[in-house]
Chimera marker file (.cmm) of the C-alpha trace (Angstrom):
<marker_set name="trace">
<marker id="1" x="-12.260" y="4.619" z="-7.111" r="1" g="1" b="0" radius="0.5"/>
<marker id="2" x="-15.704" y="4.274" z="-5.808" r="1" g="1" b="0" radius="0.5"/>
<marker id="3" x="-18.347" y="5.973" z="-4.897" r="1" g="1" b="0" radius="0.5"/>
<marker id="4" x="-17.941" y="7.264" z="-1.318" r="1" g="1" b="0" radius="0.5"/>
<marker id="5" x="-13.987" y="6.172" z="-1.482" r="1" g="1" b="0" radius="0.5"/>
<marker id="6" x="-11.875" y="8.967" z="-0.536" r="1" g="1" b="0" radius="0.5"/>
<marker id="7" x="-7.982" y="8.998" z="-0.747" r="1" g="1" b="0" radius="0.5"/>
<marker id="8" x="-5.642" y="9.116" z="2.156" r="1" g="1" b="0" radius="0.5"/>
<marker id="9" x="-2.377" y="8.824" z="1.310" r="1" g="1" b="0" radius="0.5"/>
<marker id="10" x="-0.106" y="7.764" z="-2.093" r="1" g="1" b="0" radius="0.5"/>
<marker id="11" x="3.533" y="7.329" z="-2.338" r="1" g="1" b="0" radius="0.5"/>
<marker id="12" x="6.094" y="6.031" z="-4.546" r="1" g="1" b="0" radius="0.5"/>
<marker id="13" x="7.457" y="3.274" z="-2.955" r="1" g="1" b="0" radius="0.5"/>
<marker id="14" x="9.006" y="-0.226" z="-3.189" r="1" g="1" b="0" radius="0.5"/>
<marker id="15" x="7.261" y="-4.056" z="-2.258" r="1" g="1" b="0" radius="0.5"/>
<marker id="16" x="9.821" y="-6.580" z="-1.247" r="1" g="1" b="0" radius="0.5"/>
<marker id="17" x="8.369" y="-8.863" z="-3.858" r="1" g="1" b="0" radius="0.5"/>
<marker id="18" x="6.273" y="-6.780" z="-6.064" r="1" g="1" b="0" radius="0.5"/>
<marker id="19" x="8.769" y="-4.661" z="-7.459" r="1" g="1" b="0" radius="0.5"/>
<marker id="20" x="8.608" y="-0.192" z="-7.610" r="1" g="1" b="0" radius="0.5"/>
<marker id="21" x="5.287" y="1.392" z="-8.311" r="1" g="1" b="0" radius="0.5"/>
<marker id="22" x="2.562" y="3.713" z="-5.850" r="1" g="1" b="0" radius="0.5"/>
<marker id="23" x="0.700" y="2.684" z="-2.745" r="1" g="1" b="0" radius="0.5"/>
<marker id="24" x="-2.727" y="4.448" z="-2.515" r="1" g="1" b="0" radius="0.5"/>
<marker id="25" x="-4.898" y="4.341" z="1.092" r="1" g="1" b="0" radius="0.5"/>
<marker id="26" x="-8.033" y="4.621" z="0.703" r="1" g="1" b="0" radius="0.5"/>
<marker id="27" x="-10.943" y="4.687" z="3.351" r="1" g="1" b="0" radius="0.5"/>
<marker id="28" x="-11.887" y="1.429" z="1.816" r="1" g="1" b="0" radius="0.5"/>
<marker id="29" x="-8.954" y="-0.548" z="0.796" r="1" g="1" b="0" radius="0.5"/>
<marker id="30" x="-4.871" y="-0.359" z="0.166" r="1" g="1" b="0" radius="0.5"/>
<marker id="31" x="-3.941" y="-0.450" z="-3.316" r="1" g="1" b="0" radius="0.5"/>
<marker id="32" x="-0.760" y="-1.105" z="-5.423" r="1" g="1" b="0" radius="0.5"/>
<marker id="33" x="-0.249" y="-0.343" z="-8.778" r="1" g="1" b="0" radius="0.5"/>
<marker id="34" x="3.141" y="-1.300" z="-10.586" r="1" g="1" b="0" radius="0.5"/>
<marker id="35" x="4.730" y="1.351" z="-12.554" r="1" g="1" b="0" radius="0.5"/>
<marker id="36" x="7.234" y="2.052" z="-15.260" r="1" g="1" b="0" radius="0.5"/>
<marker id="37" x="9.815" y="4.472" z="-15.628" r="1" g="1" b="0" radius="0.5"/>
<marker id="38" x="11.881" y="5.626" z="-18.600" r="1" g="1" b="0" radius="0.5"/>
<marker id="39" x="15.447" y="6.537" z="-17.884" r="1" g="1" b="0" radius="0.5"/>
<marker id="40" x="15.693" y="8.245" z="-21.424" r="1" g="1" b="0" radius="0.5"/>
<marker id="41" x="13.389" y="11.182" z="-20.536" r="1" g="1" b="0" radius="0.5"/>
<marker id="42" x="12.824" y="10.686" z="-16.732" r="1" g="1" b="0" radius="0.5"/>
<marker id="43" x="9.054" y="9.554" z="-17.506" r="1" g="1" b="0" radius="0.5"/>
<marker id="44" x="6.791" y="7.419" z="-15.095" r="1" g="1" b="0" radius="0.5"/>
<marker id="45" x="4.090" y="5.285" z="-16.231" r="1" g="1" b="0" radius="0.5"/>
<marker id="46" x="1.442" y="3.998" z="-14.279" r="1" g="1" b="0" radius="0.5"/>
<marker id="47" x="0.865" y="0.256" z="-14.667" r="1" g="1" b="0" radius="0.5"/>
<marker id="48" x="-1.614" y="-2.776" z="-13.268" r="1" g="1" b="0" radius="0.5"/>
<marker id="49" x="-3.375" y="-2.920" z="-10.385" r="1" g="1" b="0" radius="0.5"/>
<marker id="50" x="-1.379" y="-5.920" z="-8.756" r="1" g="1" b="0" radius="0.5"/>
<marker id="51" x="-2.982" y="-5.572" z="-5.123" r="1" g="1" b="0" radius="0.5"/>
<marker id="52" x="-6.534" y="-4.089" z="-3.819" r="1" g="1" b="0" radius="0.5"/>
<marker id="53" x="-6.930" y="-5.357" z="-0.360" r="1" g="1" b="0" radius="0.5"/>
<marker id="54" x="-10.061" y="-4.059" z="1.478" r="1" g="1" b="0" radius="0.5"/>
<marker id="55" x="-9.453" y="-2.994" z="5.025" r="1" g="1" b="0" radius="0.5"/>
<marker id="56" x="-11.205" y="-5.527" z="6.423" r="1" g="1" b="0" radius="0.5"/>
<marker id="57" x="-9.098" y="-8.042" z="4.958" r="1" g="1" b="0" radius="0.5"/>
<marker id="58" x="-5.795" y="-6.700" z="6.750" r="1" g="1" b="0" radius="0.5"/>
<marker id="59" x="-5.058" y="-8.980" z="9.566" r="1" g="1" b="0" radius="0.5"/>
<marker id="60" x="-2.212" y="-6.958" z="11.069" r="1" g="1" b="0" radius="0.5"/>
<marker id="61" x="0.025" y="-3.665" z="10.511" r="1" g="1" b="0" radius="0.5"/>
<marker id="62" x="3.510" y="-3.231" z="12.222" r="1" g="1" b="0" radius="0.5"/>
<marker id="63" x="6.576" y="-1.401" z="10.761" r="1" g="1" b="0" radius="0.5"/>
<marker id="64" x="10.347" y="-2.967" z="10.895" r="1" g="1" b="0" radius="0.5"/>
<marker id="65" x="13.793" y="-1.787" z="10.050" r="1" g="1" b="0" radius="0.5"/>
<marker id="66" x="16.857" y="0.202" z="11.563" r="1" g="1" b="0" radius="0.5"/>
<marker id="67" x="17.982" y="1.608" z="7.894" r="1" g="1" b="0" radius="0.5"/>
<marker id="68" x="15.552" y="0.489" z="5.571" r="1" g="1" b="0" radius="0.5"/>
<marker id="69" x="12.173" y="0.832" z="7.272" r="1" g="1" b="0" radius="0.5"/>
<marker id="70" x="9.019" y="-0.725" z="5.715" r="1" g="1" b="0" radius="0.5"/>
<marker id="71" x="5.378" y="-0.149" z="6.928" r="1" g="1" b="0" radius="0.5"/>
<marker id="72" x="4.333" y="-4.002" z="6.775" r="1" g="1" b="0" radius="0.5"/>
<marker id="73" x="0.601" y="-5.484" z="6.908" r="1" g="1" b="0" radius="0.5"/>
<marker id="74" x="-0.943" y="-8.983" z="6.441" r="1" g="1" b="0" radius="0.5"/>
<marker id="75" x="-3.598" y="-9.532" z="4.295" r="1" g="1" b="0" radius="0.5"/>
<marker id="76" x="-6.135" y="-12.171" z="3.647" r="1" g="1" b="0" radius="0.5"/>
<marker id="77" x="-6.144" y="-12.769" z="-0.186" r="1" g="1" b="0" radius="0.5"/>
<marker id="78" x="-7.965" y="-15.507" z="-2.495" r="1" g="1" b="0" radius="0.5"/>
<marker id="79" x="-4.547" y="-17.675" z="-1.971" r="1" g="1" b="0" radius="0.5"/>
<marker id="80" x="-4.522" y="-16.790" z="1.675" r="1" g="1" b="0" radius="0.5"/>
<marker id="81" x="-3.055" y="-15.317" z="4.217" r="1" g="1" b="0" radius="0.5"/>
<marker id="82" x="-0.089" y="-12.622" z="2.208" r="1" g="1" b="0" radius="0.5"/>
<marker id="83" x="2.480" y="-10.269" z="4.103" r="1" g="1" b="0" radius="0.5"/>
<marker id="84" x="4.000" y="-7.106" z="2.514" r="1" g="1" b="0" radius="0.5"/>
<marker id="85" x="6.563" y="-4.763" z="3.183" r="1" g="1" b="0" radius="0.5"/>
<marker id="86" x="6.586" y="-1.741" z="1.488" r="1" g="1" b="0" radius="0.5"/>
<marker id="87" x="9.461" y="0.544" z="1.689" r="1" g="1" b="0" radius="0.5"/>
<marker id="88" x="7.928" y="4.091" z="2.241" r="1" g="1" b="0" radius="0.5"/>
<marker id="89" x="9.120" y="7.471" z="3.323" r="1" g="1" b="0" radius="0.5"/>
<marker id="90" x="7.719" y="8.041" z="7.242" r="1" g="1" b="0" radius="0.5"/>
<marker id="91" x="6.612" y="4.794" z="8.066" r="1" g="1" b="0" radius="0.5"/>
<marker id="92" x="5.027" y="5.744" z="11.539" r="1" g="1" b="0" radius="0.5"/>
<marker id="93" x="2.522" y="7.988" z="9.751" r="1" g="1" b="0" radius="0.5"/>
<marker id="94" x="1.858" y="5.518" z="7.284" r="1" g="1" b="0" radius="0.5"/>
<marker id="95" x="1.165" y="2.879" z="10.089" r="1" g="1" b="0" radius="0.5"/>
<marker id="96" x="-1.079" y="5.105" z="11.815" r="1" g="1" b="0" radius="0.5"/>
<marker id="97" x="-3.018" y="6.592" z="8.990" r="1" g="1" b="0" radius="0.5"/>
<marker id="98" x="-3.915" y="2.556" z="7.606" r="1" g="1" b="0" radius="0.5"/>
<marker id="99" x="-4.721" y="1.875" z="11.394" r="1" g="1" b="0" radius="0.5"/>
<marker id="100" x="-6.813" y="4.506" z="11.691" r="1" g="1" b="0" radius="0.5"/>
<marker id="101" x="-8.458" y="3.509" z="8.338" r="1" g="1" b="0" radius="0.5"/>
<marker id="102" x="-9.081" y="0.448" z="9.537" r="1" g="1" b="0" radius="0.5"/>
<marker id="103" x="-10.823" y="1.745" z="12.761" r="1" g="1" b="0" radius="0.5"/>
<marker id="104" x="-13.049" y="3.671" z="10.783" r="1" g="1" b="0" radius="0.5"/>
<marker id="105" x="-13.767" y="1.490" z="8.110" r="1" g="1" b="0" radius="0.5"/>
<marker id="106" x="-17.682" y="0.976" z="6.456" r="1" g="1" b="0" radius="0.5"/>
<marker id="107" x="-18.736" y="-1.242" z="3.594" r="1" g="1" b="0" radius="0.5"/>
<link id1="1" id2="2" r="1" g="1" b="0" radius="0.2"/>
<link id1="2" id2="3" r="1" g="1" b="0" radius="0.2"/>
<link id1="3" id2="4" r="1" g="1" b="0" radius="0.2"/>
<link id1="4" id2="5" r="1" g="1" b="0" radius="0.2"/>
<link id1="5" id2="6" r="1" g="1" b="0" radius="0.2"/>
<link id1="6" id2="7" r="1" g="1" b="0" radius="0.2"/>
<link id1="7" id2="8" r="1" g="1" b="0" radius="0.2"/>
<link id1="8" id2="9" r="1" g="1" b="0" radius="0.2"/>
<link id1="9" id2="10" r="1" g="1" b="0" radius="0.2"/>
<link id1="10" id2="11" r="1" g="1" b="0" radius="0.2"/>
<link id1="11" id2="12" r="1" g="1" b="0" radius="0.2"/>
<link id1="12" id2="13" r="1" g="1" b="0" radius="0.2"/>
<link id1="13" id2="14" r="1" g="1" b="0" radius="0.2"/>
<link id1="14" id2="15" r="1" g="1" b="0" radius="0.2"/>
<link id1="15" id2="16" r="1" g="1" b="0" radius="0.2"/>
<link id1="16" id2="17" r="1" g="1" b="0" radius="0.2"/>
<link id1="17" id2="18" r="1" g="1" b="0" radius="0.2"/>
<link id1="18" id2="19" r="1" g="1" b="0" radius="0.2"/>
<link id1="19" id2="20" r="1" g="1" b="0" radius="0.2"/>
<link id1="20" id2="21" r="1" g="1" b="0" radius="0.2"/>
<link id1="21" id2="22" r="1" g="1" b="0" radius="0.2"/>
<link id1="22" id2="23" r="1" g="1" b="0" radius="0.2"/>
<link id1="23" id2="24" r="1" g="1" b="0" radius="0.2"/>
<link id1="24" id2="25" r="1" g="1" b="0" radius="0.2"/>
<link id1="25" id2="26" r="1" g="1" b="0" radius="0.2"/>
<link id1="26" id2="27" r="1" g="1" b="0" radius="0.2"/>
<link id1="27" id2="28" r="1" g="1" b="0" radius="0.2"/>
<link id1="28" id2="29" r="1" g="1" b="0" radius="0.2"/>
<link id1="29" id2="30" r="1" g="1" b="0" radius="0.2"/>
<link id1="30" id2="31" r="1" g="1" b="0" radius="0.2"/>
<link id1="31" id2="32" r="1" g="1" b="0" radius="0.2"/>
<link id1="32" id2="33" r="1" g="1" b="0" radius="0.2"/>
<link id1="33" id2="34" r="1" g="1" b="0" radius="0.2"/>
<link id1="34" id2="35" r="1" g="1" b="0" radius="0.2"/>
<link id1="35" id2="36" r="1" g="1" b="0" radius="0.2"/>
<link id1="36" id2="37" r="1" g="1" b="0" radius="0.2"/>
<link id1="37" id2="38" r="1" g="1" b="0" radius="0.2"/>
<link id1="38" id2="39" r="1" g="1" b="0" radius="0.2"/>
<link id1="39" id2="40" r="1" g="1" b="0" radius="0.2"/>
<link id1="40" id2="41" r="1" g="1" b="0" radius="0.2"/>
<link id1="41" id2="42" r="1" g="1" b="0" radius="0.2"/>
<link id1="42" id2="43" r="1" g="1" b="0" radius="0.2"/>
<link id1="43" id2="44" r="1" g="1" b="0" radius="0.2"/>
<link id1="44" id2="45" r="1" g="1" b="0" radius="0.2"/>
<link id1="45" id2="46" r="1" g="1" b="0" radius="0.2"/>
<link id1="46" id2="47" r="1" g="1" b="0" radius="0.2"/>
<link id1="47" id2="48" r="1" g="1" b="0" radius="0.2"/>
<link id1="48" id2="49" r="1" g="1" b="0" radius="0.2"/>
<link id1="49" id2="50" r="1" g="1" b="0" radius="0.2"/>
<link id1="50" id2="51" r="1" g="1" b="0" radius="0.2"/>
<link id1="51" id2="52" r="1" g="1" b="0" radius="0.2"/>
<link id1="52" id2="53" r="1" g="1" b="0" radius="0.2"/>
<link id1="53" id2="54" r="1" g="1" b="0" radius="0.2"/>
<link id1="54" id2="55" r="1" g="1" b="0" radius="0.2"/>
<link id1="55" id2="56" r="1" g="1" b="0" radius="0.2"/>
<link id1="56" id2="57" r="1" g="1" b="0" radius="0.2"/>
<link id1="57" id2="58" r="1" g="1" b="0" radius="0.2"/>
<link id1="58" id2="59" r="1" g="1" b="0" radius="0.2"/>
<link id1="59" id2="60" r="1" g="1" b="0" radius="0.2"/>
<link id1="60" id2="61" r="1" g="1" b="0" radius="0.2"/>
<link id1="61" id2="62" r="1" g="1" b="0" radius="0.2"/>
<link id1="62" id2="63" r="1" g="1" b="0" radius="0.2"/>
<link id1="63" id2="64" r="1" g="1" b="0" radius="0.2"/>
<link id1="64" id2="65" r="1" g="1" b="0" radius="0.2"/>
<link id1="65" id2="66" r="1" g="1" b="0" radius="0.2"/>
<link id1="66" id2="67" r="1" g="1" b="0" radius="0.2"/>
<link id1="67" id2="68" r="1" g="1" b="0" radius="0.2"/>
<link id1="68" id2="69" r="1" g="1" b="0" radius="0.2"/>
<link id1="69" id2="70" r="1" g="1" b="0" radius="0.2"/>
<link id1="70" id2="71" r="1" g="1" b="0" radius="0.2"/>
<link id1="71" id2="72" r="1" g="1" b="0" radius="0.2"/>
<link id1="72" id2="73" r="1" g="1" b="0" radius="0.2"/>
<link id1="73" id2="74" r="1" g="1" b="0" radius="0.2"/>
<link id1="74" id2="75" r="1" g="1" b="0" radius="0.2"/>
<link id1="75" id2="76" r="1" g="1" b="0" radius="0.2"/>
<link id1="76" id2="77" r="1" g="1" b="0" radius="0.2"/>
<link id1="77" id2="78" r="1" g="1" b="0" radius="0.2"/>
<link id1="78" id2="79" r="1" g="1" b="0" radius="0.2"/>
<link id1="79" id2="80" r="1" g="1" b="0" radius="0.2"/>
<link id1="80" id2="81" r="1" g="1" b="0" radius="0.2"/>
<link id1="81" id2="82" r="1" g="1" b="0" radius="0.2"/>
<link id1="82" id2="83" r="1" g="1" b="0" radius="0.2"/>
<link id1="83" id2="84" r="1" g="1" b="0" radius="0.2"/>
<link id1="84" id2="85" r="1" g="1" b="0" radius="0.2"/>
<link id1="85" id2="86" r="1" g="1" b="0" radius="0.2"/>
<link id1="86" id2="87" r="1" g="1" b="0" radius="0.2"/>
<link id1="87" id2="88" r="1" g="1" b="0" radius="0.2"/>
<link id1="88" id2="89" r="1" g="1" b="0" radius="0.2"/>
<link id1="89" id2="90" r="1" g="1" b="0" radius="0.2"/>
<link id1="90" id2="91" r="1" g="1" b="0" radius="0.2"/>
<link id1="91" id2="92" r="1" g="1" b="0" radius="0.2"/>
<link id1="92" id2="93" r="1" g="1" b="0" radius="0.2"/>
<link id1="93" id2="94" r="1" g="1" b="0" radius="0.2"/>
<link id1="94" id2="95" r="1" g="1" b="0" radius="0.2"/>
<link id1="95" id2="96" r="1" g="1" b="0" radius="0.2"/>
<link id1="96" id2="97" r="1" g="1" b="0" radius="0.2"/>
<link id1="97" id2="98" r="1" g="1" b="0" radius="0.2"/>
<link id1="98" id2="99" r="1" g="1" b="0" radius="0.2"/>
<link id1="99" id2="100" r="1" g="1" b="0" radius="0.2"/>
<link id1="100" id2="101" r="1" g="1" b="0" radius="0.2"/>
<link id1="101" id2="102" r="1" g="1" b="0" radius="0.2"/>
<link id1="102" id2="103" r="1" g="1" b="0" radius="0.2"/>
<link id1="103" id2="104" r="1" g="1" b="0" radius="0.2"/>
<link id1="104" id2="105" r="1" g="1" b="0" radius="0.2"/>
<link id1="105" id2="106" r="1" g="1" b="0" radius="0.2"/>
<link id1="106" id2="107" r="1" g="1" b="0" radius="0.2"/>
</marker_set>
């Protein structure tokens, strides 16, 4: 992390295209980092970095879903405009904690 970059909120969750791993709010940026886990002895491993979106690149936040319910932003990337879904556990404080975020974000 940064200097000045405090941490919000992690989960383990699930992208729809990304695969398992954690989602990390910061006050700067969402982050995504893939992870590993090891049936044999019930061990996680943390993997890549596969997504570090600053706040002021996310275009738009909504959540969808009747059973599975994802907390879902757009981002603008270096190959443009991305969506993701991520599968987490209380999606309406997720949604409000990276809108908030956002609201108070400072480079």
């Amino acid at each position: 992390m940064e200097e000045g970059e405090k941490r919000i909120k992690q989960e383990d969750c699930s992208e729809d295209v990304l695969g398992s791993g954690i989602l990390t709010l910061t006050n700067k940026r969402l982050a995504f980092d893939k992870t590993r886990a090891r049936m044999m002895d019930f061990s996680k491993h943390m993997g890549d970095t596969i997504l570090n979106v600053t706040l002021d690149n996310v275009t738009k936040t909504w959540k969808e879903g009747l059973l599975m319910k994802k907390v879902c932003f757009n981002a603008k990337t270096d190959d443009g405009d991305k969506t993701y879904k991520f599968g987490v556990f209380n999606t309406k404080n997720w949604l409000k904690s990276i809108d908030d975020a956002i609201a108070n974000y400072e480079n």
